[in-house]
NUVOSE-127979 format. One record per residue (C-alpha): residue number from 1; residue in one letter; chain; x, y, z. Coordinates in steps of 0.02 Angstrom, whole numbers, plus 50000, padded with zeros to 5 digits. Last residue first. Example, Ala and Ser with C-alpha at 12.3 -4.5 7.8 and 13.67 -1.06 7.14 Angstrom:
<sites>
SITE 2 S A 50684 49947 50357
SITE 1 A A 50615 49775 50390
</sites>
This chain:
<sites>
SITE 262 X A 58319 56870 57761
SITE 261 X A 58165 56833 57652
SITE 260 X A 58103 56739 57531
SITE 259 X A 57929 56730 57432
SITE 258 X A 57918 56574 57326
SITE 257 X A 57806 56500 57170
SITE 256 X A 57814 56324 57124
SITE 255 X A 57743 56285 56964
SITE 254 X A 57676 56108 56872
SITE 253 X A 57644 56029 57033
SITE 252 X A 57598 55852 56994
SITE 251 X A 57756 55746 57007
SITE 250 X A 57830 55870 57121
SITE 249 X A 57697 55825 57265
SITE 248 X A 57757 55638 57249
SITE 247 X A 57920 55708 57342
SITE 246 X A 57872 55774 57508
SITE 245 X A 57662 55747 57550
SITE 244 X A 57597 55950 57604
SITE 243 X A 57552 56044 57469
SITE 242 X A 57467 55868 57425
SITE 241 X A 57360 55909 57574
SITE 240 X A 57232 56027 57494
SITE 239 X A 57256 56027 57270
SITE 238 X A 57368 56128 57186
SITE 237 X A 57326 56307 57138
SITE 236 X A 57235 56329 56965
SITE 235 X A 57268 56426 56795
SITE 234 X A 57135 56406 56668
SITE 233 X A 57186 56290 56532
SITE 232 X A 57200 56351 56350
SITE 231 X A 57361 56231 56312
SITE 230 X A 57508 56374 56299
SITE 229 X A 57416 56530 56323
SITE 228 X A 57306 56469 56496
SITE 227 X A 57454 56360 56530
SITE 226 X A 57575 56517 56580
SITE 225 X A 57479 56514 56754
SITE 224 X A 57559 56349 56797
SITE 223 X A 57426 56227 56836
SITE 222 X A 57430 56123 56992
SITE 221 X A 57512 56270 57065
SITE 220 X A 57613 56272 57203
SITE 219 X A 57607 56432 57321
SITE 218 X A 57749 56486 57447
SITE 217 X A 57758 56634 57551
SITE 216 X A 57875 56686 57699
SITE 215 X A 58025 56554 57658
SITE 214 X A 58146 56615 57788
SITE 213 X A 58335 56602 57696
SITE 212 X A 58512 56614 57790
SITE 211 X A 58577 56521 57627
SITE 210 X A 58553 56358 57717
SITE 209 X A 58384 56368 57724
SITE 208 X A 58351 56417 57540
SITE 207 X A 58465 56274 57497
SITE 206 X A 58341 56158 57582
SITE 205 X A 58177 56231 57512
SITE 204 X A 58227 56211 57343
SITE 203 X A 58298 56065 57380
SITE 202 X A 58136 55992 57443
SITE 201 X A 58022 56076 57301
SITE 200 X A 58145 55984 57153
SITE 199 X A 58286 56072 57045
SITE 198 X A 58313 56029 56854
SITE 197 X A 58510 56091 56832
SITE 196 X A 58603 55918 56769
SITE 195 X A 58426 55870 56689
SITE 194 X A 58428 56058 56617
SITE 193 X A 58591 56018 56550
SITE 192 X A 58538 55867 56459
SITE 191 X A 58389 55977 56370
SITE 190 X A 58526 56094 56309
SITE 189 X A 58660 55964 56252
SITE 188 X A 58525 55877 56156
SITE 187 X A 58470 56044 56097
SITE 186 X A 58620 56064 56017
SITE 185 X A 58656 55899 55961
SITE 184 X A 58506 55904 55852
SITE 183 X A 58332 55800 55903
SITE 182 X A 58281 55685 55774
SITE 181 X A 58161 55561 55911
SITE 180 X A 58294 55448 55913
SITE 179 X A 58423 55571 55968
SITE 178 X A 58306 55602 56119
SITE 177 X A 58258 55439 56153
SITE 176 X A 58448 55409 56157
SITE 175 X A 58488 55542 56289
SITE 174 X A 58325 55493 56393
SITE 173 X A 58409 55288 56394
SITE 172 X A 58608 55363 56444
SITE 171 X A 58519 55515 56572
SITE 170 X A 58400 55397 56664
SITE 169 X A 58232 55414 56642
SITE 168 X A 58165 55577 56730
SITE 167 X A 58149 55673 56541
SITE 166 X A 58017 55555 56519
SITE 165 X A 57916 55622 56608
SITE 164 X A 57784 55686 56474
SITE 163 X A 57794 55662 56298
SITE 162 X A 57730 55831 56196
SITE 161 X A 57877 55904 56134
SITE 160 X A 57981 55716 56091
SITE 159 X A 57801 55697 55989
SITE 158 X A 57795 55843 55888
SITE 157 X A 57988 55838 55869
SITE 156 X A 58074 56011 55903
SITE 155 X A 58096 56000 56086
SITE 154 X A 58054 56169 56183
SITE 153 X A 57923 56079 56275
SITE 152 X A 58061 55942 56306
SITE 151 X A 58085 56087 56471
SITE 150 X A 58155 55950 56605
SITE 149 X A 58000 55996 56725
SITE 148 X A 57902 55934 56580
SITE 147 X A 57778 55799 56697
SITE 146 X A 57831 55857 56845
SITE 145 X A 57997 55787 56916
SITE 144 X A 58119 55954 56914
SITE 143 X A 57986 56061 56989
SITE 142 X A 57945 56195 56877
SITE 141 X A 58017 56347 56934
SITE 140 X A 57959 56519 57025
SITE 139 X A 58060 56608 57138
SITE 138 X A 58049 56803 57208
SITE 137 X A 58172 56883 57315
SITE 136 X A 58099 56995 57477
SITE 135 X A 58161 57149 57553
SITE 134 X A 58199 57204 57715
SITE 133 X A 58357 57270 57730
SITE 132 X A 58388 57289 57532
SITE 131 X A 58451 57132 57419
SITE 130 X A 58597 57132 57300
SITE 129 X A 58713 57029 57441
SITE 128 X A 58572 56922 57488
SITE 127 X A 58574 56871 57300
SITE 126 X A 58761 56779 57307
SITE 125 X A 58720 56667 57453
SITE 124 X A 58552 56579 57340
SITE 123 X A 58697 56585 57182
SITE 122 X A 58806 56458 57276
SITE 121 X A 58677 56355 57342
SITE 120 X A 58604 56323 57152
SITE 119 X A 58797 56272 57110
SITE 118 X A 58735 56268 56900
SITE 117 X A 58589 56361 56883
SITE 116 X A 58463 56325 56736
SITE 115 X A 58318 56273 56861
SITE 114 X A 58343 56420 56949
SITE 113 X A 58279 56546 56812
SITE 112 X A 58091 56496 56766
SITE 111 X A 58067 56675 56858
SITE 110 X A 58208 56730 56961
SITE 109 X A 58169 56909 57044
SITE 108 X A 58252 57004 57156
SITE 107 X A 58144 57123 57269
SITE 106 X A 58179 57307 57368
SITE 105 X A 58345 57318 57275
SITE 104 X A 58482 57396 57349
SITE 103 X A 58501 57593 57315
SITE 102 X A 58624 57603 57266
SITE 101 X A 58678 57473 57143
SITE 100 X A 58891 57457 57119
SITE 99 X A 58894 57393 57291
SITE 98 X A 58834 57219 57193
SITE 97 X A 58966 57198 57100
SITE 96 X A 58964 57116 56952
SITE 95 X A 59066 56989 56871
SITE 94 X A 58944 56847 56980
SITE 93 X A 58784 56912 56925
SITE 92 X A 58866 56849 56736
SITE 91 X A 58815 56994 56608
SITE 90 X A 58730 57073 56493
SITE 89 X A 58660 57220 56590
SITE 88 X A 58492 57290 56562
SITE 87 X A 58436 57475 56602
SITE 86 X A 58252 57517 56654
SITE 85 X A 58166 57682 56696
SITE 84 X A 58314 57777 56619
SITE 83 X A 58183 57859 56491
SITE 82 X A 58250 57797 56335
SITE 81 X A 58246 57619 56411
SITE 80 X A 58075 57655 56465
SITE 79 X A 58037 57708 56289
SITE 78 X A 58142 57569 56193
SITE 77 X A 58043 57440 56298
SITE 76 X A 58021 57313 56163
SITE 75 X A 58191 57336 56050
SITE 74 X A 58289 57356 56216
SITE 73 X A 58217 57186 56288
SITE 72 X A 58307 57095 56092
SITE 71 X A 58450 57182 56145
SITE 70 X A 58451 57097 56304
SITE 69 X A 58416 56922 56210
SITE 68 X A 58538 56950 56086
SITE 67 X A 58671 56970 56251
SITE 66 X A 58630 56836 56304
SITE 65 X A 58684 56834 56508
SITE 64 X A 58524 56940 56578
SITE 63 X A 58536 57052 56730
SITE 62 X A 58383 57166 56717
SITE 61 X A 58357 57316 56826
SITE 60 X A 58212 57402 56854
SITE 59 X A 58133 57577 56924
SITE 58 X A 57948 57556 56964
SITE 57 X A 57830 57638 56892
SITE 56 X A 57678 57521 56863
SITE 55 X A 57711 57492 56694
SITE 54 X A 57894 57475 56756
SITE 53 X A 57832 57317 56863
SITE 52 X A 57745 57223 56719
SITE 51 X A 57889 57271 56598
SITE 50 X A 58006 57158 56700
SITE 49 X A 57919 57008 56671
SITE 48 X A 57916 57035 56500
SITE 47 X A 58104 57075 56495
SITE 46 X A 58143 57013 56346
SITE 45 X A 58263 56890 56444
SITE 44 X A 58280 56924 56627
SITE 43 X A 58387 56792 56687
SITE 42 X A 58390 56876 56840
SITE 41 X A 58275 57026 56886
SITE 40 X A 58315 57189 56970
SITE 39 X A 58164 57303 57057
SITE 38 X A 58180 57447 57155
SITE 37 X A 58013 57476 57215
SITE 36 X A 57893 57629 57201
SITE 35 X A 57779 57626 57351
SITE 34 X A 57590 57514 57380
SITE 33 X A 57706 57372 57360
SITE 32 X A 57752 57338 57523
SITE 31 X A 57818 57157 57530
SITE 30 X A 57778 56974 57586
SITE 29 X A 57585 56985 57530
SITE 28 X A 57623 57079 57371
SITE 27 X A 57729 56960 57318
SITE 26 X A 57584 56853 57273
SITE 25 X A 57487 56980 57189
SITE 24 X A 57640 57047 57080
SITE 23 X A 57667 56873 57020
SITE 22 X A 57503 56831 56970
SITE 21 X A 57390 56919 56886
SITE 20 X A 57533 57055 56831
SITE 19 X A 57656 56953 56808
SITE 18 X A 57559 56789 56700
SITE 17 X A 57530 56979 56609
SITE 16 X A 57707 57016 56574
SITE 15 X A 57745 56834 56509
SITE 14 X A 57603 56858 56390
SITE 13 X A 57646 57040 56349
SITE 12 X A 57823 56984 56275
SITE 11 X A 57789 56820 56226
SITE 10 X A 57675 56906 56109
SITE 9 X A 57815 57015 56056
SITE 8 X A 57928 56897 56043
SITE 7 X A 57858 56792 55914
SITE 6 X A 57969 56639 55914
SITE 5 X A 57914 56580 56079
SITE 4 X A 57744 56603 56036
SITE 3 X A 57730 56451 55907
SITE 2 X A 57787 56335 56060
SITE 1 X A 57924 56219 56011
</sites>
């Protein structure tokens, strides 16, 4: 596992500044920022991301389904908290209702988010209902078949952490590399749900489609913007026409990022 994950703070202001160099830009070109937003995030965590919009004063909501991680987000924004900038709700999305926010929200994020999702087309129809006329929800995911697009990142053997792809074998022979390697039940169980979960470009794009969905924006990144604190390597967009080729483009696009709209 990454050193940073267990400090939260750092995680904290990383994952809020991969937000503010990043995400913020590329949503600005599918929505109206130069206003205060209503913002509400899924799967919010500590609410870095989250923390990049309310330093800019925006009012936020974050839907998170730990509750240690949502108290953990109160610790690090006690003063916007304290404020009534930002409230957190531990929570499934689907045992709230959504005419319980008024106003809607302007944009709905899901950062690293999808990819844990059980019935992916079922939760795409479920955010329209949270979104205002006119605003846009924000994806980004690892594709399911880049080289850790089933998160062994968060493995605890050096060499189970660092192994690409081979979270793509199938489930019976990547099950007993894992056990090999001295990995605990629990994160077995963890890593196999992510292969149940891992979601690729095309379906991404498919569900979105069938959910009533107009991709506006999309970027793919050859290097996911979180790289530059996890391995020192300057974030970079993916490479001409390999935007383009179905399939082998999830092999070496380490982000997707999306901008949808109803």
């Amino acid at each position: 596992m990454y050193e940073f994950h267990g400090d939260m703070q750092r995680y904290h202001d990383m994952t809020r500044e991969v937000t503010e160099n990043y995400v913020i830009p590329f949503v600005a070109d599918s929505l109206d920022i130069s206003t205060k937003l209503h913002v509400l995030e899924i799967g919010s965590g500590e609410a870095g991301v989250l923390s990049a919009f309310t330093k800019r004063g925006d009012q936020c909501v974050g839907i998170e389904l730990s509750l240690e991680r949502v108290k953990r987000a109160e610790n690090l924004m006690k003063k916007e908290v304290a404020s009534g900038q930002i409230s957190f709700i531990a929570q499934d999305i689907y045992d709230i209702d959504p005419e319980s926010f008024q106003p809607k929200f302007d944009l709905i994020i899901l950062k690293d988010v999808i990819e844990h999702i059980h019935q992916q087309e079922k939760i795409m129809v479920r955010l329209k209902k949270f979104l205002a006329p006119g605003g846009v929800i924000f994806f980004g995911f690892p594709p399911w078949y880049m080289p850790y697009g089933g998160h062994q990142q968060v493995a605890k053997s050096k060499i189970g952490s660092k192994l690409p792809f081979y979270h793509i074998l199938p489930r019976s022979l990547y099950k007993m590399i894992l056990k090999a390697f001295g990995e605990s039940e629990e994160m077995i169980e963890g890593l196999l749900e992510i292969k149940d979960t891992g979601i690729s470009i095309e379906r991404f794009e498919r569900i979105s489609k069938s959910a009533g969905f107009k991709i506006d924006k999309s970027t793919f990144f050859l290097f996911n913007p979180i790289y530059q604190y996890k391995f020192g390597v300057k974030p970079r967009k993916q490479l001409g026409l390999i935007n383009y080729i179905p399939f082998f483009r999830n092999f070496v696009t380490t982000c997707a990022y999306y901008s949808l709209k109803v």
